[in-house]
VEXDREN-2710 file (C-alpha; in Angstrom, 1 decimal):
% VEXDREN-2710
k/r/px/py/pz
1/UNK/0.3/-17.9/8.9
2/UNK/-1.4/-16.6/11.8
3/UNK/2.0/-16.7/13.7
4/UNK/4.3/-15.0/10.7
5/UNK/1.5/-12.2/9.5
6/UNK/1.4/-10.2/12.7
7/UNK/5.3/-10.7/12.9
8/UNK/6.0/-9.3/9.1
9/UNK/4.1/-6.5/10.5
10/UNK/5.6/-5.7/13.4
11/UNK/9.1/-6.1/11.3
12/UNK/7.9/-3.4/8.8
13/UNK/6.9/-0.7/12.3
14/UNK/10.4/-1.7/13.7
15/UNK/11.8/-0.2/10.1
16/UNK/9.8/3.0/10.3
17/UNK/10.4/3.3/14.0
18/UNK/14.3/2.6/13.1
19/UNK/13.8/5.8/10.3
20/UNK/12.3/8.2/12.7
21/UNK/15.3/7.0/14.9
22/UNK/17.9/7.6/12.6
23/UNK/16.6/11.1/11.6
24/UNK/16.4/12.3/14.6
25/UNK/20.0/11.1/15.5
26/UNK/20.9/12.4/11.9
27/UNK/22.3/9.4/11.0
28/UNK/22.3/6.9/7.6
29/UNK/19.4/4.8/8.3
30/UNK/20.6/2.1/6.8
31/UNK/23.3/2.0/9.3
32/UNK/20.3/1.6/12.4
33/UNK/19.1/-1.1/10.0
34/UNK/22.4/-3.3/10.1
35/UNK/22.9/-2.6/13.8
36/UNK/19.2/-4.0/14.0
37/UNK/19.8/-7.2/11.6
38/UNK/22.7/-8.1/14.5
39/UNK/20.3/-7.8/17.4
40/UNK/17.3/-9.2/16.6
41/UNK/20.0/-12.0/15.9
42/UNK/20.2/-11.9/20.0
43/UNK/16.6/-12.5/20.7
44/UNK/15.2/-15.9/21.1
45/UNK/12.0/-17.3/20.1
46/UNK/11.9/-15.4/17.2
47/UNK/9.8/-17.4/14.4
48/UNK/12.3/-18.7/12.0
49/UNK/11.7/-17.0/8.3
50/UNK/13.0/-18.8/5.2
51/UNK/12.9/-17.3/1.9
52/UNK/13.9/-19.8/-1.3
53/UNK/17.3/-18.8/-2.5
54/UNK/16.3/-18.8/-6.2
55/UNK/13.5/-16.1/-5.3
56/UNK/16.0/-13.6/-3.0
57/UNK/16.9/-12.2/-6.5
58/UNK/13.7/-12.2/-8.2
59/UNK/11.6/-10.4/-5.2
60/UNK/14.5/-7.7/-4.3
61/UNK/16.4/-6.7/-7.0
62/UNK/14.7/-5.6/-9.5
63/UNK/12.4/-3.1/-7.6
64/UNK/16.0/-1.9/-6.0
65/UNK/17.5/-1.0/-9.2
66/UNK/14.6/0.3/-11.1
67/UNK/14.0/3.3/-8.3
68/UNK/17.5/3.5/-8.8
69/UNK/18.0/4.3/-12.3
70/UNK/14.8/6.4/-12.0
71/UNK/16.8/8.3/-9.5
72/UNK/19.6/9.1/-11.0
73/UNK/20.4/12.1/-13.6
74/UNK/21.3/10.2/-17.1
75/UNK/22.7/13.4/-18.7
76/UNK/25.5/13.4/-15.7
77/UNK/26.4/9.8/-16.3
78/UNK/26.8/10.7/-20.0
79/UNK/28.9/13.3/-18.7
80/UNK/31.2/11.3/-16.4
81/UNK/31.1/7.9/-18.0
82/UNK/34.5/7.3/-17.9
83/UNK/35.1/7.4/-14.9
84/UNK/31.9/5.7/-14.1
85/UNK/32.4/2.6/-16.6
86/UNK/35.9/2.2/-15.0
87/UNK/34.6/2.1/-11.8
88/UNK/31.6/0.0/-12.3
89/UNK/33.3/-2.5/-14.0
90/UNK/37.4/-2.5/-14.3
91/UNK/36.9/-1.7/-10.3
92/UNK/34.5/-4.2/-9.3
93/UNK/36.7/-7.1/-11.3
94/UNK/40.0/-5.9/-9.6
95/UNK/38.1/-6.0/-6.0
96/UNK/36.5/-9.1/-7.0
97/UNK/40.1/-10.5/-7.9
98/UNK/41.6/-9.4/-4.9
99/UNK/39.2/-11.0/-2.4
100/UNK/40.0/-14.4/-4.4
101/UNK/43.3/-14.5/-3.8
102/UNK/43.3/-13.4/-0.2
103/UNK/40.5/-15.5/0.8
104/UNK/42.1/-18.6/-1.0
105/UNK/45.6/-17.5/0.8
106/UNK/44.0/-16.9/4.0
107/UNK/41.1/-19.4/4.3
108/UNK/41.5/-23.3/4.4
109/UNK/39.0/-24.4/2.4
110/UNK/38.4/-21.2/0.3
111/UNK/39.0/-21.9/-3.8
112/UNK/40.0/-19.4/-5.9
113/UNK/36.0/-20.0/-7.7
114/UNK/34.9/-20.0/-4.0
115/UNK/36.7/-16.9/-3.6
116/UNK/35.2/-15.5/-6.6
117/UNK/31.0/-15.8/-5.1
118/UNK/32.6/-14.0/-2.3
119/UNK/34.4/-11.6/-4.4
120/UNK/31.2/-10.7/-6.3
121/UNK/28.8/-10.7/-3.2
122/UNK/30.9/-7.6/-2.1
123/UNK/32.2/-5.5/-4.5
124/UNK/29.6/-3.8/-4.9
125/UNK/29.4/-0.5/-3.0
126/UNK/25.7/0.6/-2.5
127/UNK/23.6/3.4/-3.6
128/UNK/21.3/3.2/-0.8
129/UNK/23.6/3.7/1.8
130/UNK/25.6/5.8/0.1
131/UNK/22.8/8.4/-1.5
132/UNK/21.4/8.2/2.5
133/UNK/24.6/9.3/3.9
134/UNK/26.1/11.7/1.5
135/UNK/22.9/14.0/2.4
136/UNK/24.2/14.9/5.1
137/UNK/27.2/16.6/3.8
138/UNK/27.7/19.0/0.7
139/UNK/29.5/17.5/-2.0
140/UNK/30.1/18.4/-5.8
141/UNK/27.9/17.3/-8.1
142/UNK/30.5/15.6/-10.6
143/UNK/31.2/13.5/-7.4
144/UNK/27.7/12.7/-6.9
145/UNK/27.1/11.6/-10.1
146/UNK/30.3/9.1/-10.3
147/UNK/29.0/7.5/-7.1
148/UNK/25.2/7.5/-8.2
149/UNK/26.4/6.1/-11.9
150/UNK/29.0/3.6/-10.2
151/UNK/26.8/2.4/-7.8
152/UNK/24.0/1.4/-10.4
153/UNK/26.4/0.0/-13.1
154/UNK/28.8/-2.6/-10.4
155/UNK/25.4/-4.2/-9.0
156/UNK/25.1/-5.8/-12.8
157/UNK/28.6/-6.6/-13.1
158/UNK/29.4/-7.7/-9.5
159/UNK/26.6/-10.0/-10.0
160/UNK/27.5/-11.3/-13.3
161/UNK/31.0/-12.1/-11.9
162/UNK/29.1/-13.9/-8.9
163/UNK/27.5/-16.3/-11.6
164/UNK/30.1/-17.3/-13.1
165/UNK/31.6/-18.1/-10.2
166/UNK/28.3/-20.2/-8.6
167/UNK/28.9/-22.1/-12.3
168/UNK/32.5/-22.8/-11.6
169/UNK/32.3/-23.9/-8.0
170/UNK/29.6/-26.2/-9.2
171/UNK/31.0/-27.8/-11.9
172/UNK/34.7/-27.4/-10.8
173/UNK/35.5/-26.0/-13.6
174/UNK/35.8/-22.5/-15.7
175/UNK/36.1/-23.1/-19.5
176/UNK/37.0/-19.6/-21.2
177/UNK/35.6/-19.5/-24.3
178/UNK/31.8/-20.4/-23.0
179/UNK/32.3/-17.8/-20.4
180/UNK/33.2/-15.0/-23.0
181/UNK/30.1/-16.0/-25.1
182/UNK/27.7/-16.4/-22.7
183/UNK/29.0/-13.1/-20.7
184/UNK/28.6/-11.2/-24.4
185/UNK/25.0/-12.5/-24.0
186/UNK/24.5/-11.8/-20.7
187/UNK/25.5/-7.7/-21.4
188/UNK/24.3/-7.5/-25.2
189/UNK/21.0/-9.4/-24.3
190/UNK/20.2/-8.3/-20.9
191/UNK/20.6/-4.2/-22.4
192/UNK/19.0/-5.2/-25.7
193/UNK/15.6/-7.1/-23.8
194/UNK/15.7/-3.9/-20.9
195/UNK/15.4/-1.7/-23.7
196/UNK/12.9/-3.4/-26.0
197/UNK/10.8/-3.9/-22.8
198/UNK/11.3/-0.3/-21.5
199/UNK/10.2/0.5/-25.2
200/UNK/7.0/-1.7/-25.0
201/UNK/6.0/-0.3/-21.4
202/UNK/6.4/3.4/-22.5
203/UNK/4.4/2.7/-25.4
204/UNK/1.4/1.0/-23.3
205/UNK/1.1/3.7/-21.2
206/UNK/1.0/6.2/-23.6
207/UNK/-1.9/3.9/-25.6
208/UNK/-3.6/2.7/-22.8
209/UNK/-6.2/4.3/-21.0
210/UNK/-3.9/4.6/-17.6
211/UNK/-4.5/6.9/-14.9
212/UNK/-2.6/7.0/-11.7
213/UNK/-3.3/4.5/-9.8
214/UNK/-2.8/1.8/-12.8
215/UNK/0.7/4.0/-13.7
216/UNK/2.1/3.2/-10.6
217/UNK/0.6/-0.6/-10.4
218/UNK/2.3/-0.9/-13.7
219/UNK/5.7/0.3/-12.9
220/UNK/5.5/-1.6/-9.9
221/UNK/5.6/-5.0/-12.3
222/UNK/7.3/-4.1/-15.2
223/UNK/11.0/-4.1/-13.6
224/UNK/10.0/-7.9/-12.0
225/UNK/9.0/-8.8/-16.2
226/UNK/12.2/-7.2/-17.1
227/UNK/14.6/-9.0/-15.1
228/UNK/12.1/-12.8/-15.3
229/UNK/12.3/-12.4/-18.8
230/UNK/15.6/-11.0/-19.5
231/UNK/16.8/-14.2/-17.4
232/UNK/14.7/-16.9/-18.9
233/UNK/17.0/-16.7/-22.1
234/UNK/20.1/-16.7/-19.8
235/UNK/21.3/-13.0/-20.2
236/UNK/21.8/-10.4/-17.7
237/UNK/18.3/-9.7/-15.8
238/UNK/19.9/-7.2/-13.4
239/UNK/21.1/-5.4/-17.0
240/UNK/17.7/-5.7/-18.7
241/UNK/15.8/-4.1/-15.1
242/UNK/19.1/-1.3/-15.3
243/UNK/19.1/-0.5/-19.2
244/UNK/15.1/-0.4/-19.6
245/UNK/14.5/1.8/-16.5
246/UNK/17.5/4.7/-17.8
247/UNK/14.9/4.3/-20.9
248/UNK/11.8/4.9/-18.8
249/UNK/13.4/7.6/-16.8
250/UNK/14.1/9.6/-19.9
251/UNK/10.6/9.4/-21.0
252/UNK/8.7/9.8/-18.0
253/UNK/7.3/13.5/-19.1
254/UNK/5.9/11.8/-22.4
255/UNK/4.1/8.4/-20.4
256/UNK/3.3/9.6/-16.8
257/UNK/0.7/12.2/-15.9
258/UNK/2.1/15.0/-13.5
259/UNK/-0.6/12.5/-10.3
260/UNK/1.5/9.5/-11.8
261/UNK/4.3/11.5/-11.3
262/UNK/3.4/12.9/-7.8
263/UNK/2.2/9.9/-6.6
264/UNK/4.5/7.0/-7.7
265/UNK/7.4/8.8/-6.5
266/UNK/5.7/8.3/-2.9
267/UNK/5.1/5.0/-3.4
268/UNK/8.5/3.9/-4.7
269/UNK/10.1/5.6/-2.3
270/UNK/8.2/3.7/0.9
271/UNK/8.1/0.4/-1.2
272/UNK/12.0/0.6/-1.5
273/UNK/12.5/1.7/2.0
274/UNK/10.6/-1.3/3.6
275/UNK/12.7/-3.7/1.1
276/UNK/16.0/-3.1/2.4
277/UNK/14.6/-2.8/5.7
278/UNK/13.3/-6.0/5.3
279/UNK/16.7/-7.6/4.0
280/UNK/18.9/-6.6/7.1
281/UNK/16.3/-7.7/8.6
282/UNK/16.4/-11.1/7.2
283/UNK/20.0/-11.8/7.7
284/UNK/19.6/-10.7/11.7
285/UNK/17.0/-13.6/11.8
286/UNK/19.6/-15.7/10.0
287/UNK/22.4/-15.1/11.6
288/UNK/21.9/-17.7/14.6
289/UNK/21.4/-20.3/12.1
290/UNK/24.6/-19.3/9.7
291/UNK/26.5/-18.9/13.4
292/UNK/25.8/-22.8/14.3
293/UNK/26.9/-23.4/10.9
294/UNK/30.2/-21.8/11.1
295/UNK/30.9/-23.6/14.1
296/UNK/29.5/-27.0/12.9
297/UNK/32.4/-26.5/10.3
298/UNK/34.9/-26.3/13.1
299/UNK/35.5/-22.6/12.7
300/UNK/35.5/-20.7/15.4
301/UNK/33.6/-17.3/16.1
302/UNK/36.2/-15.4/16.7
303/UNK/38.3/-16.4/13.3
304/UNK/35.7/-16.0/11.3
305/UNK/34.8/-12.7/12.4
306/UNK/39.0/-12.0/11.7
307/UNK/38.2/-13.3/8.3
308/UNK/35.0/-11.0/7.8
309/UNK/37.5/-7.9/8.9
310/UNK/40.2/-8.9/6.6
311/UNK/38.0/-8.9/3.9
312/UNK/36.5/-5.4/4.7
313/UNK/40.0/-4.2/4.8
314/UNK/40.8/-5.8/1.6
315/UNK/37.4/-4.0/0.2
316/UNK/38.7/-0.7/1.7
317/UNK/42.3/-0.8/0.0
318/UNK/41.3/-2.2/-3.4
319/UNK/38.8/0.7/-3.6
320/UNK/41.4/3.6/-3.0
321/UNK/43.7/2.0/-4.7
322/UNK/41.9/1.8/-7.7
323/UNK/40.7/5.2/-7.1
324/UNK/44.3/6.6/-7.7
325/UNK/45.1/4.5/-10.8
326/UNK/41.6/5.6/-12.3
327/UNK/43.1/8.7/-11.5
328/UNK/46.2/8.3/-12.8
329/UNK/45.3/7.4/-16.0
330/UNK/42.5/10.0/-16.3
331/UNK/45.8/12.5/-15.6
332/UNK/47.6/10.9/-18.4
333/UNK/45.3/10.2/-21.4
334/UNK/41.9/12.4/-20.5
335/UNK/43.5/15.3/-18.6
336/UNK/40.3/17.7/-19.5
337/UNK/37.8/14.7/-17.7
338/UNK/39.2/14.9/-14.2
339/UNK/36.3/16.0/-11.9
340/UNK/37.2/19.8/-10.3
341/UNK/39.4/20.6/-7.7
342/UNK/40.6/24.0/-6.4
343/UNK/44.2/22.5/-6.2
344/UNK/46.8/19.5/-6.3
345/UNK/46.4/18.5/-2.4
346/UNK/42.2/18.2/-3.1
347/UNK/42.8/16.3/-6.5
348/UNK/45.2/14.0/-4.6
349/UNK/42.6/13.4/-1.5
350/UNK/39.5/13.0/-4.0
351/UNK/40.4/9.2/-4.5
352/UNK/40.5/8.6/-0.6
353/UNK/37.1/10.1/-0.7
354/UNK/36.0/7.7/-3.5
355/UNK/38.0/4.9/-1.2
356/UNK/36.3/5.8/1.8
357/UNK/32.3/5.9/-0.1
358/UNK/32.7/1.9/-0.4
359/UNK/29.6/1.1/1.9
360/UNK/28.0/-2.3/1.2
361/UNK/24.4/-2.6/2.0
362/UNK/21.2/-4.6/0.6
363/UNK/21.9/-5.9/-3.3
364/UNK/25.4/-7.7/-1.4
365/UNK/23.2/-9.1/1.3
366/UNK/20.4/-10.5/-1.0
367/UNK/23.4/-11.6/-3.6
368/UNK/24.5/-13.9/-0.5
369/UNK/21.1/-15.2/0.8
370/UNK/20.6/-16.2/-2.9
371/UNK/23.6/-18.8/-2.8
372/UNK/21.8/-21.8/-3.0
373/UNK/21.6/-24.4/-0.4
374/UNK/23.1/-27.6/-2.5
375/UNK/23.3/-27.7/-6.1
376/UNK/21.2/-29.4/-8.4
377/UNK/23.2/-32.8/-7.7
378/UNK/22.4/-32.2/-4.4
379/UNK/25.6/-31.4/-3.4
380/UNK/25.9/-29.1/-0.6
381/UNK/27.1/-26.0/-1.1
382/UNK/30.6/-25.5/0.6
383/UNK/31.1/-22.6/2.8
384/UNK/28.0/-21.2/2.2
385/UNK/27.3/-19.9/5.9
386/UNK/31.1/-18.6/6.5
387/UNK/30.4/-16.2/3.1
388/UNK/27.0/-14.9/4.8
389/UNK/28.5/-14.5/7.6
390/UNK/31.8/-12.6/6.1
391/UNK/29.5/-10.9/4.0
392/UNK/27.2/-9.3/7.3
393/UNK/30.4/-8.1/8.9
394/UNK/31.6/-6.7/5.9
395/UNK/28.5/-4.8/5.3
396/UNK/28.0/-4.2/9.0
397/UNK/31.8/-2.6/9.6
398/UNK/31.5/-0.3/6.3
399/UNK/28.7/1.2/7.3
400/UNK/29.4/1.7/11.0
401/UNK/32.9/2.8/10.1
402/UNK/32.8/4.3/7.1
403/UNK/29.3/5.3/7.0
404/UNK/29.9/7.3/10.6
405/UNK/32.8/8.5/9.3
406/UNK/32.3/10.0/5.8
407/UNK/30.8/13.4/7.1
408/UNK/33.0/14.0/9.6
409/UNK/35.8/13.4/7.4
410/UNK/34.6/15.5/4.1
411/UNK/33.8/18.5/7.0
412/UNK/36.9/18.0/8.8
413/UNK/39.1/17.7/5.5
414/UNK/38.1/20.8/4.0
415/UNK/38.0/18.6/0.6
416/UNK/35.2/21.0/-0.8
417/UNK/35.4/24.0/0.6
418/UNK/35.1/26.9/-2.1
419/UNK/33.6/24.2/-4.8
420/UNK/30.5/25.1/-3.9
421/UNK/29.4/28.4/-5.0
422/UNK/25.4/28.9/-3.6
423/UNK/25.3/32.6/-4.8
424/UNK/25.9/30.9/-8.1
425/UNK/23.4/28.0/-8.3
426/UNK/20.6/30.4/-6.9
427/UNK/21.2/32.5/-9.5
428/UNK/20.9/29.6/-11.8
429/UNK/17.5/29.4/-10.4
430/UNK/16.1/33.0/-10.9
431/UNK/17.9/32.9/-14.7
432/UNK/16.1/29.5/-15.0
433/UNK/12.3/31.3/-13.7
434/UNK/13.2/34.7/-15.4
435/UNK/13.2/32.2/-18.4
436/UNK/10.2/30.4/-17.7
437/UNK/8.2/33.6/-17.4
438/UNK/9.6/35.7/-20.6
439/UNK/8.4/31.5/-22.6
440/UNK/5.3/31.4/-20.9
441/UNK/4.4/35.4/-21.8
442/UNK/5.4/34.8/-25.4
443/UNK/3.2/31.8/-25.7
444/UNK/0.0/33.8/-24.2
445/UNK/0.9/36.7/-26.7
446/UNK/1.1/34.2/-29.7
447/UNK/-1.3/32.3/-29.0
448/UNK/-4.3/33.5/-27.1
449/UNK/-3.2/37.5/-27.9
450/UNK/-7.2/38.3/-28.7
451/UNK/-8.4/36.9/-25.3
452/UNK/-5.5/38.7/-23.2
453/UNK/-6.8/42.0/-24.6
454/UNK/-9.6/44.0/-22.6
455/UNK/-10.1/40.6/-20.5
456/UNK/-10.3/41.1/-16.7
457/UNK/-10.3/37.5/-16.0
458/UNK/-7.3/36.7/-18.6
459/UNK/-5.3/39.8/-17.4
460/UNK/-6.1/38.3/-13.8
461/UNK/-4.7/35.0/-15.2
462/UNK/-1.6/36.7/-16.5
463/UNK/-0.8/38.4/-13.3
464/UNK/-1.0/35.6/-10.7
465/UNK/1.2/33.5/-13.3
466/UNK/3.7/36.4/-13.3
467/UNK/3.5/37.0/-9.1
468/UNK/3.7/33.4/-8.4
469/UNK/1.1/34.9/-5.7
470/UNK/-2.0/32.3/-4.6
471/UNK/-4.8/34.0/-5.4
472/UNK/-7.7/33.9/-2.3
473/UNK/-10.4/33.4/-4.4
474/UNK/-10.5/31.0/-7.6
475/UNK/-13.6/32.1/-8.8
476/UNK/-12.2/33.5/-11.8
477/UNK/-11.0/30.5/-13.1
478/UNK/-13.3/28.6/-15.4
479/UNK/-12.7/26.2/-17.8
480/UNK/-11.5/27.9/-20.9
481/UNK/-8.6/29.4/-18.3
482/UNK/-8.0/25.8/-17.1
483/UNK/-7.7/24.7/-20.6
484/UNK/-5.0/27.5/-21.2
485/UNK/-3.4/26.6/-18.0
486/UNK/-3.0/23.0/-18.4
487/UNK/-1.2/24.4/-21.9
488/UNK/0.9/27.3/-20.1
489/UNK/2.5/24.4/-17.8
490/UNK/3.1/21.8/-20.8
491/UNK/4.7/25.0/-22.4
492/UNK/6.9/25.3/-19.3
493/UNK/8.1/21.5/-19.2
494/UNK/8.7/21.9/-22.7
495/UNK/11.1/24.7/-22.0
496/UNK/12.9/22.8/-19.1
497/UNK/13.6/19.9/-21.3
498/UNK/15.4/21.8/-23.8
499/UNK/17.2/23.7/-21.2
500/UNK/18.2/20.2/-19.3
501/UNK/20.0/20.0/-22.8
502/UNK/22.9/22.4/-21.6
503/UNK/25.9/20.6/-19.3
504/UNK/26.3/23.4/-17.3
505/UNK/22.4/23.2/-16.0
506/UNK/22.4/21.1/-13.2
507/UNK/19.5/18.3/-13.9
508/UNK/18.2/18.5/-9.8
509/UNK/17.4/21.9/-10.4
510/UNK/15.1/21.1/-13.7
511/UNK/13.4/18.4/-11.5
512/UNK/12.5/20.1/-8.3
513/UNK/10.9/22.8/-11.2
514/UNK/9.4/19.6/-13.2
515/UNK/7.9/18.5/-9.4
516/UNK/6.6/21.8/-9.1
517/UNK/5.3/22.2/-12.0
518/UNK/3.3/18.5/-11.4
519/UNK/1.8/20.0/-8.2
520/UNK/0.9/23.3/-9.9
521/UNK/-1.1/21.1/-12.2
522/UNK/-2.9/19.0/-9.5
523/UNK/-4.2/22.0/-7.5
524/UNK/-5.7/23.0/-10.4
525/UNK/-7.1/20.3/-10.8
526/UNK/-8.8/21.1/-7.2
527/UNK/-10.2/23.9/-8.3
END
């Protein structure tokens, strides 16, 4: 204990210290976090850490996908779910099929079911690493929001693919019927118990006396009671932890107070950050063991570092292929879905771009250190350290290349020049605060008419709300102003949820107002 404590913590300051790196190199940091899970690989005397394959899941997972689906904009994956369901699912099964049969072609040794666990281990493109790259370059939002919604959706059906496939390469064999049944479950139930629970948790907050530092120690449990439960009656956990935080997401302006708000999305943010830091870091620590392996097997380095690249190109051109069928058939039977573009050469590079976003990171990495050691016969579990160790390289190249690449090719292309139109979105903004102001003056008139007449302190009051201006002195604000303050900005968030209602409003836009709102509200609560 006293030999792995002071190590943990010196692996979480490596992971901040590998942040401030990457941001000053302006650079992905999950692509300084792979390049550090292969070197700390090359130090010796490093205290060997093993985590129980049946908890890898359980302890990563769920955290990872609930910040996700609080992250994302539900009203834009409504918007593109086509493309999105296609991808997360029709995608992840044809990249899933193809690293099957070219691993069971290529790989003595490698069964199609074998095949399979590696298939679902990586086909999975990642919203961490691709969220933390694509800020670095402008691109449309409908793009954004197919890669966001994509990237959420494939974790639950790559991983439900890699299930089925740890059953069949234990048993030896895959009987149809059960499979279709129990993969019914998995989705129906796994949805079904994410909501019910998402329901329950909304409903305790709202009831129970909650303030923010209880919020944010409940959110931090309910997506580990989503996915435990959720998998105790054999359905889809990753599902339930998926479906029930979209839920929560939606309602968070009718559970969370504007601290809760404020606060939790600090604490997500660094508790998510040191998980997938911790992860690459893992699999660096592994990697001398899952080496010795490979070569205990009689395969040498070198091959199986060829196999790792084969399968990253076979990740690669399933992915843009897929891309131009999706695209294909969007052309032929839902011609009025197809995301923008200024012109045929752009539309016909888009599904390169979509090719080229593949980048595996942390829910592949913790999907292969959760392959189980032997079975429950004991049996050892065959080529267990040659799919780690494919699945590291495969993760390590698509981020190096693809990851280092992606900017320089969306700048270099020219792919979205003239899409973005800032004149436009800013004056989305001043519409958006022009409308704010006229809703909040209309509910002072209606509402409070008799105090705003004759009343220095409430004309005072009117003015700084109409300047934006900080006013030097808050003398003047007592608590019958507060009280009408508190209502002003509830009047304001009820205006911005109605206006999130139109497509054409981008939903970042009503956040950043929402999170400035929230702040608006806490320094009056300073005053």
């Amino acid at each position: 204990m006293h030999t792995i404590l002071p190590f943990m913590l010196a692996m979480v300051a490596a992971i901040v210290l590998l942040n401030m790196w990457a941001v000053r190199l302006k650079i992905a940091y999950p692509i300084l976090l792979v390049v550090a899970g292969l070197l700390v690989s090359f130090i010796p005397g490093l205290p060997a850490i093993k985590i129980d394959p049946n908890l890898i899941f359980f302890i990563f997972l769920p955290p990872l996908l609930f910040e996700a689906s609080w992250s994302i904009s539900f009203k834009e994956m409504k918007k593109w779910y086509r493309i999105i369901t296609s991808f997360a699912f029709l995608v992840v099964f044809f990249t899933a099929l193809s690293v099957a049969l070219v691993t069971n072609y290529i790989i003595p040794g490698f069964t199609i079911a074998l095949g399979f666990v590696l298939g679902g281990i990586v086909s999975p493109p990642d919203a961490v690493s691709t969220g933390a790259i694509t800020k670095f370059v402008k691109i449309p939002r409908s793009t954004s929001a197919i890669l966001e919604g994509e990237s959420l959706l494939n974790d639950a059906s790559s991983l439900i693919i890699f299930r089925f496939a740890l059953i069949a390469v234990g048993s030896g064999q895959f009987i149809w019927q059960e499979a279709a049944t129990s993969f019914i479950w998995m989705v129906v139930g796994g949805a079904g118990i994410g909501l019910l629970l998402g329901w329950i948790f909304v409903q305790a907050h709202k009831r129970l006396p909650t303030e923010a530092s209880s919020d944010i120690a409940l959110t931090l449990i309910e997506p580990y009671f989503m996915y435990w439960l959720a998998e105790t009656v054999h359905s889809s956990g990753v599902l339930a932890v998926v479906a029930g935080g979209l839920y929560m997401s939606s309602q968070r302006l009718v559970f969370l107070n504007s601290a809760s708000r404020i606060k939790g999305y600090s604490v997500w943010e660094s508790f998510v950050f040191i998980l997938n830091g911790i992860v690459f870091l893992i699999i660096g620590l592994e990697l001398p063991e899952i080496v010795s392996g490979i070569r205990a097997s009689g395969i040498p380095l070198g091959k199986a570092i060829g196999y790792g690249i084969l399968v990253t190109v076979v990740l690669v051109v399933a992915r843009i292929v897929s891309s131009y069928a999706a695209m294909i058939a969007t052309m032929i039977f839902r011609p009025q879905s197809l995301p923008h573009a200024a012109n045929k050469r752009r539309r016909f590079l888009m599904p390169i771009l979509l090719g080229w976003t593949g980048m595996r990171g942390v829910v592949s990495l913790a999907a292969a250190l959760a392959i189980p050691v032997t079975f429950d016969n004991g049996v050892v579990f065959p080529q267990r350290d040659l799919v780690l160790f494919i699945t590291f390289i495969a993760i390590l190249l698509t981020l190096l290349v693809q990851g280092l690449t992606l900017p320089f090719l969306i700048n270099r292309s020219g792919l979205f020049d003239g899409i973005f139109n800032e004149a436009k979105e800013e004056e989305t903004r001043k519409e958006m605060k022009r409308g704010l102001k006229l809703h909040v003056y209309q509910f002072l008139k209606e509402k409070y008419e008799k105090e705003l007449i004759g009343h220095a302190g409430m004309e005072k009051f009117l003015q700084q709300w109409e300047e934006r201006a900080k006013a030097a002195d808050d003398s003047w604000m007592n608590e019958k102003t507060k009280v009408i303050f508190v209502e002003m900005l509830e009047c304001q968030r009820q205006y911005l949820t109605e206006l999130n209602k139109d497509p054409k409003i981008n939903e970042e836009i009503i956040r950043q107002q929402l999170y400035q709102i929230d702040l608006e509200e806490e320094r009056l609560k300073m005053i």
